[in-house]
ChimeraX commands (.cxc) that place a marker at each C-alpha (Angstrom):
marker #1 position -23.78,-41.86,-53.64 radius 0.5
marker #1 position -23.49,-39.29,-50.79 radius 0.5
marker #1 position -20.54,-37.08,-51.07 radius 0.5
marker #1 position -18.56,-36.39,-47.72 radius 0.5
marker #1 position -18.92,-32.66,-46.67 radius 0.5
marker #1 position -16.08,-30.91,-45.64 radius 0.5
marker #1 position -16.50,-28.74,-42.41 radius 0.5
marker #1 position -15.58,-24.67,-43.12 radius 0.5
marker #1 position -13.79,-24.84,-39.57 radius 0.5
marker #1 position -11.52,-28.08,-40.44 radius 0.5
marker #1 position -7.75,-27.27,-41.78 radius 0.5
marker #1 position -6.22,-28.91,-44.70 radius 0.5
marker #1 position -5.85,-32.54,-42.69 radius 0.5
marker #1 position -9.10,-32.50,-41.63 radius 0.5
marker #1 position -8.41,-31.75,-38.30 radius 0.5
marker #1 position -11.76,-29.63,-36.66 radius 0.5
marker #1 position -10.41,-25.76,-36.15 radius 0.5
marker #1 position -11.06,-26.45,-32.16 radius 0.5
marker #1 position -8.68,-28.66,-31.97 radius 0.5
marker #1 position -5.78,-28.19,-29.41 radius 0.5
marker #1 position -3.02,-29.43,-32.17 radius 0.5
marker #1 position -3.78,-26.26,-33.74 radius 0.5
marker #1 position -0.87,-23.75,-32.63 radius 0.5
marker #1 position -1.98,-20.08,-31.06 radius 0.5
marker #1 position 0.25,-16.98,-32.67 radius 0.5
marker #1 position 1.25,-14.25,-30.14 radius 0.5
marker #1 position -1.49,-12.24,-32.34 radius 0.5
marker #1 position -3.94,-13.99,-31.01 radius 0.5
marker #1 position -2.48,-14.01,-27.24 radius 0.5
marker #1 position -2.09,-9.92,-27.56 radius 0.5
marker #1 position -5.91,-9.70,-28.99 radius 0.5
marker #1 position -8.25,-11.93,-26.87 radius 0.5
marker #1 position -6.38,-11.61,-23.53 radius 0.5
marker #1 position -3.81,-8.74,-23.52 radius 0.5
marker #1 position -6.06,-6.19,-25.28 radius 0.5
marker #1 position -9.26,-6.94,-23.19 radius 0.5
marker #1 position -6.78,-6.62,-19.63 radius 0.5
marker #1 position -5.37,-3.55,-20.88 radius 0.5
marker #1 position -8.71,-1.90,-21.99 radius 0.5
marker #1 position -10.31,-3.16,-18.39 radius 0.5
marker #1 position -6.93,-1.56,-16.83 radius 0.5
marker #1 position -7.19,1.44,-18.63 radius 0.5
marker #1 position -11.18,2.21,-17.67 radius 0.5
marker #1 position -11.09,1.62,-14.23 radius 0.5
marker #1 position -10.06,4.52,-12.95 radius 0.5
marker #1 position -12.84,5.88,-14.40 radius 0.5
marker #1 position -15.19,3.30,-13.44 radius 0.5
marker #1 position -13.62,4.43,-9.73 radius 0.5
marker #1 position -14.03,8.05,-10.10 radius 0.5
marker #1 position -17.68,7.77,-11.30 radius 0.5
marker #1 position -18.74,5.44,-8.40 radius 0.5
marker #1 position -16.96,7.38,-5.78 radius 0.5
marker #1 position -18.29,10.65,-7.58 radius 0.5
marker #1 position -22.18,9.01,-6.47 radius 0.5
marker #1 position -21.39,7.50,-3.32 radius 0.5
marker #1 position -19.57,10.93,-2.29 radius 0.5
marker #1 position -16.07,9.12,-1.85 radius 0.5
marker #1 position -14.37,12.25,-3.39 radius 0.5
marker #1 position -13.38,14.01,-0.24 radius 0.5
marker #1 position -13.89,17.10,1.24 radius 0.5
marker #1 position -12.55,19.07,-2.29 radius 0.5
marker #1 position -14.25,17.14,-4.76 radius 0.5
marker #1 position -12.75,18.95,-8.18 radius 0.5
marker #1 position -8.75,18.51,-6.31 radius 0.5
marker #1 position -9.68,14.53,-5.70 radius 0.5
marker #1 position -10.65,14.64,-10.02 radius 0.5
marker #1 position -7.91,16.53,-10.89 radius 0.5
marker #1 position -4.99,14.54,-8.86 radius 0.5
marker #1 position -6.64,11.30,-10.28 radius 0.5
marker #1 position -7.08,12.37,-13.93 radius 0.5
marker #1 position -3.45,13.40,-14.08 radius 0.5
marker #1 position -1.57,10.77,-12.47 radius 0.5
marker #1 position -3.46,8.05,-14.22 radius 0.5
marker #1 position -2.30,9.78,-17.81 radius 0.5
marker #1 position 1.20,10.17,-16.64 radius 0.5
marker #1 position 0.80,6.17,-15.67 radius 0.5
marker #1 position -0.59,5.33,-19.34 radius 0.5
marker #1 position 1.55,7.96,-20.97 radius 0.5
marker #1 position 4.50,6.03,-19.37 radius 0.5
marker #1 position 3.01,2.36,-20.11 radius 0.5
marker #1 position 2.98,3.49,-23.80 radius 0.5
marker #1 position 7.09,4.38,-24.10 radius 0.5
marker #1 position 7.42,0.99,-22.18 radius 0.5
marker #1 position 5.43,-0.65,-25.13 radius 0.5
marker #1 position 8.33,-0.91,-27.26 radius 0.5
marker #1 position 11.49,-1.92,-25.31 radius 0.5
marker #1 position 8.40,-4.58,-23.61 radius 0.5
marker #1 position 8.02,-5.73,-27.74 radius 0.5
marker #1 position 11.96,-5.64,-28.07 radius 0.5
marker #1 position 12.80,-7.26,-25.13 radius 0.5
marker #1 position 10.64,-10.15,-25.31 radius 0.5
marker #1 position 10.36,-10.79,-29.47 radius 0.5
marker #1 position 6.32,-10.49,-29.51 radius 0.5
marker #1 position 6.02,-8.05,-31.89 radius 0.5
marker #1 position 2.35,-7.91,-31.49 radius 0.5
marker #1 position 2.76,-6.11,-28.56 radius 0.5
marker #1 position 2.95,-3.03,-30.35 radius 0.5
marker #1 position -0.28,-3.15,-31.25 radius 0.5
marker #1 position -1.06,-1.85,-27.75 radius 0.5
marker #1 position 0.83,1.56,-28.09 radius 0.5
marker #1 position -2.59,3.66,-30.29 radius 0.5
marker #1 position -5.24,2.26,-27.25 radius 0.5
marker #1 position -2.84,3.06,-24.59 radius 0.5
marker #1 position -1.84,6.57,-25.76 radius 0.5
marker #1 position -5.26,7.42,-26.47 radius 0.5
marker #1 position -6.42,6.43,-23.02 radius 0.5
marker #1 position -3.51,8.75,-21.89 radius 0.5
marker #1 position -4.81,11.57,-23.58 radius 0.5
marker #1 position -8.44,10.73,-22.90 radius 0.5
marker #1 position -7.31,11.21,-19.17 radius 0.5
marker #1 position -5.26,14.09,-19.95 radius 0.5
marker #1 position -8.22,15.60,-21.45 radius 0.5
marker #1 position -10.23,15.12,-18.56 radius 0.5
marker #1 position -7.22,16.33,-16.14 radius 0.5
marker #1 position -7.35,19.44,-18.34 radius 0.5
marker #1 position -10.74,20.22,-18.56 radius 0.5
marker #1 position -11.48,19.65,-14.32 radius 0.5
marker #1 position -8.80,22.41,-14.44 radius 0.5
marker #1 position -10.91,24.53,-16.67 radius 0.5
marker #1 position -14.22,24.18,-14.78 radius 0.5
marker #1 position -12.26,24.96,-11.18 radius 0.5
marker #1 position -10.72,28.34,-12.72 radius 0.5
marker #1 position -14.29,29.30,-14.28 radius 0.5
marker #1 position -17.46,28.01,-13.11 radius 0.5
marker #1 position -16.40,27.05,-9.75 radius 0.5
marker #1 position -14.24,30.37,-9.24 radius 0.5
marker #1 position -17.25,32.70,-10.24 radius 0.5
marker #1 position -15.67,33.61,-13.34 radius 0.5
marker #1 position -18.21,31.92,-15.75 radius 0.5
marker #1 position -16.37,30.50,-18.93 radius 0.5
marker #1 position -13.64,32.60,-19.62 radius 0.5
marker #1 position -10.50,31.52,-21.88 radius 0.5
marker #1 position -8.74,34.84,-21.03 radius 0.5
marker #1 position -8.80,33.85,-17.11 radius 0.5
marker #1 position -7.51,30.21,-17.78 radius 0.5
marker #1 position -5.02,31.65,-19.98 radius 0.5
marker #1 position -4.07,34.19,-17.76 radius 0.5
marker #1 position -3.31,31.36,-14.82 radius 0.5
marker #1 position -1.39,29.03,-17.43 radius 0.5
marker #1 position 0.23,32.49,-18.45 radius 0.5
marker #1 position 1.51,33.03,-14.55 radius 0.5
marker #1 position 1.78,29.34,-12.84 radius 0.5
marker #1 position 4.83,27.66,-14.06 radius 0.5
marker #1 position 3.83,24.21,-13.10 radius 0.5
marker #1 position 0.84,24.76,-15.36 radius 0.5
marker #1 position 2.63,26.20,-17.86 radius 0.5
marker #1 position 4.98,22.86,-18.26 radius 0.5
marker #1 position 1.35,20.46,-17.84 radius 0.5
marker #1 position -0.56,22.46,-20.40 radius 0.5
marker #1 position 2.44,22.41,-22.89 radius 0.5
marker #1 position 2.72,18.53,-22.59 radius 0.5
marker #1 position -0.77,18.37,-23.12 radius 0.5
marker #1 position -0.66,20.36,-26.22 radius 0.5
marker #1 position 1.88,18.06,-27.19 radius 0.5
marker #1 position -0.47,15.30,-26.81 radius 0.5
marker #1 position -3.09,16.36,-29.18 radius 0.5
marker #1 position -1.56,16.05,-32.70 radius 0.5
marker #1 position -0.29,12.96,-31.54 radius 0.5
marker #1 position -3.93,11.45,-30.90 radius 0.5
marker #1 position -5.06,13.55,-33.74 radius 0.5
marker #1 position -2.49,11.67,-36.28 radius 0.5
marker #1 position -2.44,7.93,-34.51 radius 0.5
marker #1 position -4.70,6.28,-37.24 radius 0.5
marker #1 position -3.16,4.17,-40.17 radius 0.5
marker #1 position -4.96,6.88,-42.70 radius 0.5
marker #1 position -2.43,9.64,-41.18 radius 0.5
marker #1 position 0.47,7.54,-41.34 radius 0.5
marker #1 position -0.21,7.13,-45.33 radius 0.5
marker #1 position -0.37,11.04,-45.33 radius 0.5
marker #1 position 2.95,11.66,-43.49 radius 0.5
marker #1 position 4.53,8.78,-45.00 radius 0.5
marker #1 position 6.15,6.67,-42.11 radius 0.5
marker #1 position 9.23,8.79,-41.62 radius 0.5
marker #1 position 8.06,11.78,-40.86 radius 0.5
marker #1 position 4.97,9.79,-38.50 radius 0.5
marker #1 position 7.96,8.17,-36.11 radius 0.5
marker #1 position 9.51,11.97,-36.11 radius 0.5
marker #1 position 5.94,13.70,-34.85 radius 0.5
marker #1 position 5.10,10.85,-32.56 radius 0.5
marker #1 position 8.85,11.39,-30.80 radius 0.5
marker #1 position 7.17,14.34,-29.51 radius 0.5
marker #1 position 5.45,11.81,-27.04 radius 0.5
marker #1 position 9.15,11.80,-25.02 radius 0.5
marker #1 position 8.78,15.31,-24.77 radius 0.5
marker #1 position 5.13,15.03,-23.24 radius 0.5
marker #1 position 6.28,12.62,-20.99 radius 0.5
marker #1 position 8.76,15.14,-19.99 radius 0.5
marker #1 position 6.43,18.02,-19.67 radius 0.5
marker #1 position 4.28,16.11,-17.11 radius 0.5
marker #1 position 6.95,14.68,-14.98 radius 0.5
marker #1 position 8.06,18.19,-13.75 radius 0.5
marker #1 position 4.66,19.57,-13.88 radius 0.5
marker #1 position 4.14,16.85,-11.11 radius 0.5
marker #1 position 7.14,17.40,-9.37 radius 0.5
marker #1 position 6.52,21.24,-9.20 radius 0.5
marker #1 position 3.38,20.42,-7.90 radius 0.5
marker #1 position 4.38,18.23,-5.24 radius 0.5
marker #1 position 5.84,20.21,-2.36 radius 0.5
marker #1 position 6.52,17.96,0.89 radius 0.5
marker #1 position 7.04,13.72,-0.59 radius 0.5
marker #1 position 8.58,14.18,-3.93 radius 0.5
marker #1 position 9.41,10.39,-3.88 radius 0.5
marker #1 position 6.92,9.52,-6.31 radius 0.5
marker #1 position 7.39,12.03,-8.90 radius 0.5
marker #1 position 10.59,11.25,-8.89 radius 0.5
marker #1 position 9.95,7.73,-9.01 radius 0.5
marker #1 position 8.15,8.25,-12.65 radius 0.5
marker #1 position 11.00,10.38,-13.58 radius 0.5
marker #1 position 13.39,7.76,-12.65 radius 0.5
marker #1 position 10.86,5.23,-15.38 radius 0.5
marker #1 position 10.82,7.73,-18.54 radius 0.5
marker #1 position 14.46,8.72,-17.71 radius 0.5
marker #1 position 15.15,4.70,-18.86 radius 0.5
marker #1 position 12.88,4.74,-21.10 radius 0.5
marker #1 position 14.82,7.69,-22.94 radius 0.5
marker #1 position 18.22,5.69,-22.43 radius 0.5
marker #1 position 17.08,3.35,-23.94 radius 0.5
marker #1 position 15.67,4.98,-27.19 radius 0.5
marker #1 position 18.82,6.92,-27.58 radius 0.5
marker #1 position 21.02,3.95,-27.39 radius 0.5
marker #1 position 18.73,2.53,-30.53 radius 0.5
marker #1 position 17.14,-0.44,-28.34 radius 0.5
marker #1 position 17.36,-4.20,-29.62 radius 0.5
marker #1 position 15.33,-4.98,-32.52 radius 0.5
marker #1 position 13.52,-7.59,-31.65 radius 0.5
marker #1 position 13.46,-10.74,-34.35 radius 0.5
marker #1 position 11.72,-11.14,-37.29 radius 0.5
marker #1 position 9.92,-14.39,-36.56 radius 0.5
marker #1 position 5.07,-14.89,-36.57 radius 0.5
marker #1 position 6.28,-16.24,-32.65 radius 0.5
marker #1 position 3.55,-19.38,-33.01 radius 0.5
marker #1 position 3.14,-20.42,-30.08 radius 0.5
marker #1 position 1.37,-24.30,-29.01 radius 0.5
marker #1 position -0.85,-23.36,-26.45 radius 0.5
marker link #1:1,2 radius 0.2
marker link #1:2,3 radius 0.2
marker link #1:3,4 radius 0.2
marker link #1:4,5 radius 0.2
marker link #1:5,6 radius 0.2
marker link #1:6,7 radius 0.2
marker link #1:7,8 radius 0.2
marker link #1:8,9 radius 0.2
marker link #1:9,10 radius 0.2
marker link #1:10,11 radius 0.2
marker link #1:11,12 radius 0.2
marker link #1:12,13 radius 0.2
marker link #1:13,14 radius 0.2
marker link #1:14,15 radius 0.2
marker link #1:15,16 radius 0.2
marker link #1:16,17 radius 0.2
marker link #1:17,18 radius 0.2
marker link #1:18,19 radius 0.2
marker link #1:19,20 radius 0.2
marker link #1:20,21 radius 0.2
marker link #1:21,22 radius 0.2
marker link #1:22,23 radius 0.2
marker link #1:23,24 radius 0.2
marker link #1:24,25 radius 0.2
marker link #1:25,26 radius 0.2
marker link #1:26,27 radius 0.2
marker link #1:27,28 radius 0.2
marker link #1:28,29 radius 0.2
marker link #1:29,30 radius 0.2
marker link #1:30,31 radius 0.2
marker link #1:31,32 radius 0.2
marker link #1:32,33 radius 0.2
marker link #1:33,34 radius 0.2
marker link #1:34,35 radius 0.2
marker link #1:35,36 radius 0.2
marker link #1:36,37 radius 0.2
marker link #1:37,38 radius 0.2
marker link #1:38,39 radius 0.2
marker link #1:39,40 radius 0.2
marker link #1:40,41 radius 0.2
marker link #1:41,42 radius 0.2
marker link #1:42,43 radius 0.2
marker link #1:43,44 radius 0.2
marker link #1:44,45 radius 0.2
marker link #1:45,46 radius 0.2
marker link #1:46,47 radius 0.2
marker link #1:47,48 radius 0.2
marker link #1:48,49 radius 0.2
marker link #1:49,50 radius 0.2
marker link #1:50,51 radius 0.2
marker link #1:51,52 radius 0.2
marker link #1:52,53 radius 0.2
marker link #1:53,54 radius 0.2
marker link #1:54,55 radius 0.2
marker link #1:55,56 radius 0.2
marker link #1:56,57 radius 0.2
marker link #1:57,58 radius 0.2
marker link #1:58,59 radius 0.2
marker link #1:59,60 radius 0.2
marker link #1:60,61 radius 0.2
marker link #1:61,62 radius 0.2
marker link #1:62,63 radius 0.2
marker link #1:63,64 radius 0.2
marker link #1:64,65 radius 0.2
marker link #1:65,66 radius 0.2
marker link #1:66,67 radius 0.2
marker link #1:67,68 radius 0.2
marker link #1:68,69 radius 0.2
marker link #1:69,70 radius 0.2
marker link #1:70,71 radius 0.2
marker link #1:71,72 radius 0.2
marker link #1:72,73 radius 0.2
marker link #1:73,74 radius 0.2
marker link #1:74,75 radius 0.2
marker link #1:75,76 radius 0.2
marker link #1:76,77 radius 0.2
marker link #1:77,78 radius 0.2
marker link #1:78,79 radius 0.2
marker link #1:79,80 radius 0.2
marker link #1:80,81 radius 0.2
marker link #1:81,82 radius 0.2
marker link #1:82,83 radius 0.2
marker link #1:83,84 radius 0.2
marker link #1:84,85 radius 0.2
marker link #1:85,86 radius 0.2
marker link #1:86,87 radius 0.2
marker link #1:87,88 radius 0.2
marker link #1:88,89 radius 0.2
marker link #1:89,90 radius 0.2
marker link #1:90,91 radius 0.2
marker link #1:91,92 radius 0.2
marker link #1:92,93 radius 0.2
marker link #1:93,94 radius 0.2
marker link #1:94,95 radius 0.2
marker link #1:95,96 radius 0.2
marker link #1:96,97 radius 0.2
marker link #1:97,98 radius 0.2
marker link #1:98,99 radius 0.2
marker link #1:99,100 radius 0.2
marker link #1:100,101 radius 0.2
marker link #1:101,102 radius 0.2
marker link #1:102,103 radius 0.2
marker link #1:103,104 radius 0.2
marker link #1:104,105 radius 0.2
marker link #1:105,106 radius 0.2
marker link #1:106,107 radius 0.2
marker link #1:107,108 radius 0.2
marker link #1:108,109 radius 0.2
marker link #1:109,110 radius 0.2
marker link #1:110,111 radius 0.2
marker link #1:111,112 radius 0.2
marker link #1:112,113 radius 0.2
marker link #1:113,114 radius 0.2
marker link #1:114,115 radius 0.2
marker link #1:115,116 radius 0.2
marker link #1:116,117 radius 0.2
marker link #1:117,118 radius 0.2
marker link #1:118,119 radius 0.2
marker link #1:119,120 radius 0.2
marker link #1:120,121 radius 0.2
marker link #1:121,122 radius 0.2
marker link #1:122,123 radius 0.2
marker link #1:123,124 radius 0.2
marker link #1:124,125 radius 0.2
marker link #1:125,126 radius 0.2
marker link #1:126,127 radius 0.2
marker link #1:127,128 radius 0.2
marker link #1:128,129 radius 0.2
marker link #1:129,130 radius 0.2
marker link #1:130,131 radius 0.2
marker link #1:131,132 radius 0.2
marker link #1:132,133 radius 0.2
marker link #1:133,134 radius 0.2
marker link #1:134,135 radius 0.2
marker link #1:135,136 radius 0.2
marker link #1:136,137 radius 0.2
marker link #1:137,138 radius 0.2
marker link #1:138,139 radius 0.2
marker link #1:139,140 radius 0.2
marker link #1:140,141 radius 0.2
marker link #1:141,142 radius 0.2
marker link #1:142,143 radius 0.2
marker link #1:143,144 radius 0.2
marker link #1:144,145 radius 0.2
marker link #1:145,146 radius 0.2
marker link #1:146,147 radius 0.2
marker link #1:147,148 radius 0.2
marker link #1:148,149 radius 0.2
marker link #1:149,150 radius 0.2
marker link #1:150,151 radius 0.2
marker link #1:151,152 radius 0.2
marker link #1:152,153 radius 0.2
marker link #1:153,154 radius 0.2
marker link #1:154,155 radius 0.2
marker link #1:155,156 radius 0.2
marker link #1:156,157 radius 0.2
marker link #1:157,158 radius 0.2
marker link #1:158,159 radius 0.2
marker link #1:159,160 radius 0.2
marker link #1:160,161 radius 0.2
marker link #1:161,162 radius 0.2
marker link #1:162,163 radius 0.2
marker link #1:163,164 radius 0.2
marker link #1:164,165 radius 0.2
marker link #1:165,166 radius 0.2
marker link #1:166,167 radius 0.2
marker link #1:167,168 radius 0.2
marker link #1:168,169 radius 0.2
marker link #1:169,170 radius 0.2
marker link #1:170,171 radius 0.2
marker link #1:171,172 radius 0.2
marker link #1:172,173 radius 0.2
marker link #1:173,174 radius 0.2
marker link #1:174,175 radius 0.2
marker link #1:175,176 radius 0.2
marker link #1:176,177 radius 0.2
marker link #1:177,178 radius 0.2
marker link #1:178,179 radius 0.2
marker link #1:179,180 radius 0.2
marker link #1:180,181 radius 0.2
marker link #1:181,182 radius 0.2
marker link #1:182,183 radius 0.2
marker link #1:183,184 radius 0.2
marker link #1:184,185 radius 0.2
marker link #1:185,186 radius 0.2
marker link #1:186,187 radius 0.2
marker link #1:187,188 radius 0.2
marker link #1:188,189 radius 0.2
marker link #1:189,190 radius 0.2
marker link #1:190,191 radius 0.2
marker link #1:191,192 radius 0.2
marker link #1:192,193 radius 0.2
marker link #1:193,194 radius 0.2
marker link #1:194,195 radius 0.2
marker link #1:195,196 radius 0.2
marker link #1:196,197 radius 0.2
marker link #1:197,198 radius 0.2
marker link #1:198,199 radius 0.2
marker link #1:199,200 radius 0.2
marker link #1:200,201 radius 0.2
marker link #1:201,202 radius 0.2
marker link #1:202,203 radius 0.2
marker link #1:203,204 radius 0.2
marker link #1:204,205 radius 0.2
marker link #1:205,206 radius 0.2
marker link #1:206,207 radius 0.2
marker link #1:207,208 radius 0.2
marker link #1:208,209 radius 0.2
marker link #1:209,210 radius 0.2
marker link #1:210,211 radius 0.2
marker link #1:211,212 radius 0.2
marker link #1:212,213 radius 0.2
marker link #1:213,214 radius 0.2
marker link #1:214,215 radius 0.2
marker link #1:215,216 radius 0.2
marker link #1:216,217 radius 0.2
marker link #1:217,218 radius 0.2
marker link #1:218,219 radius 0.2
marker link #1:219,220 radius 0.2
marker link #1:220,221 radius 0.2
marker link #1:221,222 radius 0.2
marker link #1:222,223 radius 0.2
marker link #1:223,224 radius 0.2
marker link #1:224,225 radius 0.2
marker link #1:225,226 radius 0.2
marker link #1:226,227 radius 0.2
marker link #1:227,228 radius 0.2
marker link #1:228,229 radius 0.2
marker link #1:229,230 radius 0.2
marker link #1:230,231 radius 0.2
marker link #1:231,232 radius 0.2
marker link #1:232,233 radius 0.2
marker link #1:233,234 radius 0.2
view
């Protein structure tokens, strides 16, 4: 007598997993569609720099075009992380906050690349070969590059220490205490913008105006947002 087999995709009523009475969880939602718009978000700046880099779209100061680009689009991702939360809070997906670690590390990946087009203009491209006492020396004396390459430093334990494996080390506590430091980043890079902006201030200001919120609304504790798997029909 031939024995029914059971399918490894069908559910306990025999209903085939690509079913549509199966219900989608926001997990899902955040990690097939969010996730892949946010990493395609996050690149293309790049992918912009690198084709306009080839097709000589970079203007008539090539290493200023990298260097503007670089650094707004890590203030812009440093900014999108600190909205992560109150986004999470605000609309009871908690699975949203799974997009903090890829968006801060695109920040810093950015910020890294803002720093190190500095580098290579006050070395190579200044006929100073590779000297750390020169680019010292200029972070040393410009004031607006003191407050960018602070925030940056600020940046790097925080990438350093965004894995689950550092979080066991530090125990949670003193994790959410380092990665506060992230406010202070943001801070950092909003006035090294608007120092370095000297006629239309609007837009630094404009970003200032964001993390300034932001910062309300961490020190007024935020709203928790509810404890429920959100399981969603789709």
């Amino acid at each position: 007598m031939a024995t029914a087999i059971r399918s490894r995709r069908c559910t306990g009523g025999w209903i085939c997993g690509g079913t549509s009475d199966l219900p989608v969880t926001q997990g899902q939602i955040v990690r097939r569609i969010v996730k892949p718009v946010v990493f395609v978000a996050a690149l293309l700046p790049l992918a912009v720099l690198v084709q306009d880099g080839f097709s000589d779209g970079l203007g008539a100061n090539p290493v200023e075009t990298v260097t503007h680009r670089t650094g707004l689009t890590a203030l812009v991702l440093l900014l999108a992380t600190l909205t992560v939360t109150p986004a999470r809070d605000l609309t009871g997906l908690g699975a949203l906050a799974t997009l903090r670690r890829p968006l801060g590390l695109f920040a810093f990946f950015y910020a890294s690349l803002h720093f190190l087009t500095y580098v290579v203009d006050q070395t190579y491209l200044s006929g100073l070969g590779l000297s750390p006492v020169a680019v010292w020396e200029d972070i040393r004396k410009r004031p607006y590059i003191t407050l960018g390459f602070s925030g940056f430093v600020l940046l790097i334990p925080l990438a350093v220490t965004s894995t689950k494996g550092w979080i066991k080390r530090l125990g949670a506590l003193r994790w959410r205490r380092l990665h506060r430091l992230v406010y202070a980043a943001g801070a950092l890079a909003v006035l090294h913008f608007l120092w370095l902006v000297k006629a239309d201030v609007r837009l630094p200001l404009m970003f200032g105006a964001v993390l300034g919120v932001l910062l309300l609304y961490r020190v007024g504790g935020g709203r928790r947002a509810p404890r429920r798997d959100g399981r969603l029909r789709p």
